[in-house]
TIKEFI-397818 format. One record per atom (N, C-alpha, C): x, y, z; residue in three letters. Coordinates in steps of 0.1 Angstrom, whole numbers, padded with zeros to 4 digits, always signed. Atoms other than C-alpha are relative to their C-alpha. Example, Ala and Ser with C-alpha at 12.3 -4.5 7.8 and 13.67 -1.06 7.14 Angstrom:
% residues 2
+0009-0012+0000ALA;+0123-0045+0078ALA;+0009+0012+0000ALA;-0009-0011+0000SER;+0137-0011+0071SER;-0008+0011+0008SER;
This chain:
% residues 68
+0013-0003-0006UNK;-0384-0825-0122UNK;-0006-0013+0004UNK;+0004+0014-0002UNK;-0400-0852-0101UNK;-0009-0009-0008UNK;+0011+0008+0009UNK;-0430-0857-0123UNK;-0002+0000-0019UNK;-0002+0001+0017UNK;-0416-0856-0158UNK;+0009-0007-0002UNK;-0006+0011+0005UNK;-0403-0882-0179UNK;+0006+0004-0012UNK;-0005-0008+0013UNK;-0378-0871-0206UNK;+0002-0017-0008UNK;-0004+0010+0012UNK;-0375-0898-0236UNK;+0003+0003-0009UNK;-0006-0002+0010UNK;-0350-0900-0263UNK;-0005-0008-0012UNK;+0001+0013+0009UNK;-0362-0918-0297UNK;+0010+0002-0011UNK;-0005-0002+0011UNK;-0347-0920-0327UNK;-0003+0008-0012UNK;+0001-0014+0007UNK;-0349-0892-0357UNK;-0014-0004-0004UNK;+0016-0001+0006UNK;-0392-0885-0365UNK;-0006-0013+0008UNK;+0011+0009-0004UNK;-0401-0913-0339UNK;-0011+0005+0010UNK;+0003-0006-0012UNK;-0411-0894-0309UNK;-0014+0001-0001UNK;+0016-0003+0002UNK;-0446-0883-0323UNK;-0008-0013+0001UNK;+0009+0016-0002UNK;-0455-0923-0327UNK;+0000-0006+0014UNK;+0000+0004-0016UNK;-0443-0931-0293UNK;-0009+0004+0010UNK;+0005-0004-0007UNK;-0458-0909-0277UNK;-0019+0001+0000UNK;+0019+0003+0003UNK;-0496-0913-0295UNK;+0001-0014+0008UNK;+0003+0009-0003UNK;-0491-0949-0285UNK;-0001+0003+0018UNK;-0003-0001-0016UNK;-0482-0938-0246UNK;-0016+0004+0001UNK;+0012-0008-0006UNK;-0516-0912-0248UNK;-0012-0011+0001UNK;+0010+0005+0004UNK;-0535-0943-0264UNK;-0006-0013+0015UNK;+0001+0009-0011UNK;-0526-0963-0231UNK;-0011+0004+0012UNK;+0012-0008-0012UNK;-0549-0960-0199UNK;+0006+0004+0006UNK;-0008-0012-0011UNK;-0542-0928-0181UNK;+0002-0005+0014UNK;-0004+0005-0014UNK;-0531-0946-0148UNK;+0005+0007+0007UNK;-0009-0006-0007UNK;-0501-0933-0143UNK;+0003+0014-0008UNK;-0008-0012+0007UNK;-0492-0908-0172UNK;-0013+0011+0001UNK;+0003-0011+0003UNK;-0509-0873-0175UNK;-0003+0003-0018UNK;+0001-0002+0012UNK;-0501-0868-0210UNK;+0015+0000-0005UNK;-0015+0001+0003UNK;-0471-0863-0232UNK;-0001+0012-0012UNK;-0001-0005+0017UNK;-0458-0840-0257UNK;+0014-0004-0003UNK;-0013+0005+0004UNK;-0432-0848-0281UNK;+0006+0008-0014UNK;-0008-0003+0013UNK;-0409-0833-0310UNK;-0001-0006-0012UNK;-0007+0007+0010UNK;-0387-0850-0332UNK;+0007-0014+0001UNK;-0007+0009-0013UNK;-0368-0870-0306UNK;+0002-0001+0012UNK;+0003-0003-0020UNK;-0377-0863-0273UNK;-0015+0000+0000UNK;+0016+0000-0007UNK;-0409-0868-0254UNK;-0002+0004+0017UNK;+0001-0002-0011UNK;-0417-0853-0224UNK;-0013-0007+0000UNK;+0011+0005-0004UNK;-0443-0875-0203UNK;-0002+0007+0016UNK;+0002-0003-0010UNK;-0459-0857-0176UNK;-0013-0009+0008UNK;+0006+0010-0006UNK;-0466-0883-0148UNK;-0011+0006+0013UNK;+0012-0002-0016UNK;-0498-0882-0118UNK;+0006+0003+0015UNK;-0011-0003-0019UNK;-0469-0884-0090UNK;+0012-0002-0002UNK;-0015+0005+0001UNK;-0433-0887-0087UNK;+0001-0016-0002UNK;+0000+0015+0003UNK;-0441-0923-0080UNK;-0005-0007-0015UNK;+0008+0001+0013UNK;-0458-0926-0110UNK;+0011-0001-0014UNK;-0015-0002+0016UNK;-0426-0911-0132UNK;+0007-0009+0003UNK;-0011+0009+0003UNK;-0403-0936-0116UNK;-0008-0012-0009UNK;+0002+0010+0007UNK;-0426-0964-0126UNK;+0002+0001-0018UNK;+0001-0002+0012UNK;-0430-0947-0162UNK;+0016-0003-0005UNK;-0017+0001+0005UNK;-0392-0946-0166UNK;+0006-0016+0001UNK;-0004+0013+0000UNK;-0388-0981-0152UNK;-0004-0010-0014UNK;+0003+0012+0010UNK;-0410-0998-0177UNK;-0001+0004-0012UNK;-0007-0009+0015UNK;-0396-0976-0208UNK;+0012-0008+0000UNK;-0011+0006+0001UNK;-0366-0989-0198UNK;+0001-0014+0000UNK;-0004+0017+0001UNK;-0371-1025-0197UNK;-0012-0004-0014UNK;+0003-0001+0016UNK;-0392-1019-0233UNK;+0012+0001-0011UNK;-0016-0006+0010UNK;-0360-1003-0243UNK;+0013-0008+0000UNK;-0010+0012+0000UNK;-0342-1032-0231UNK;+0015+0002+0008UNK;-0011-0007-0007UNK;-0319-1010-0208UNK;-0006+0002+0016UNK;+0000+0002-0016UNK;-0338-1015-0173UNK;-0001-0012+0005UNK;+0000+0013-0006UNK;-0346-1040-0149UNK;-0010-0011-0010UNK;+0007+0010+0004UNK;-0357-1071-0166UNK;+0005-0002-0013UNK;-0003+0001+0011UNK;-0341-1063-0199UNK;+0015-0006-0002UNK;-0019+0003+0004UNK;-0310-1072-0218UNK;+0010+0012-0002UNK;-0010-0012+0000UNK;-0280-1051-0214UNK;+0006+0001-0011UNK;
């Protein structure tokens, strides 16, 4: 879906991640809910979810800018 952002964490992180994402300024994200290990982030525009995905992934150390 263009304007959602699926995230994997590791077992019971998901809920912390995701307070920290709501705690950020709503720019780009909508909101998020999360499990156990997954977080859905629902983004403002498609444009919006690629950026969210981009700079998850270079936090995560697996996109542009990060270490592979």
């Amino acid at each position: 879906v263009g304007q959602l952002v699926s995230v994997r964490t590791g077992p019971g992180q998901a809920q912390r991640v995701a307070a920290l994402l709501d705690d950020a300024p709503p720019t780009i994200a909508a909101g998020t809910i999360a499990g156990d290990d997954t977080i859905f982030i629902a983004a403002r525009s498609t444009g919006a979810a690629r950026v969210i995905a981009e700079r998850l992934g270079v936090h995560a150390g697996i996109g542009k800018g990060g270490a592979a």
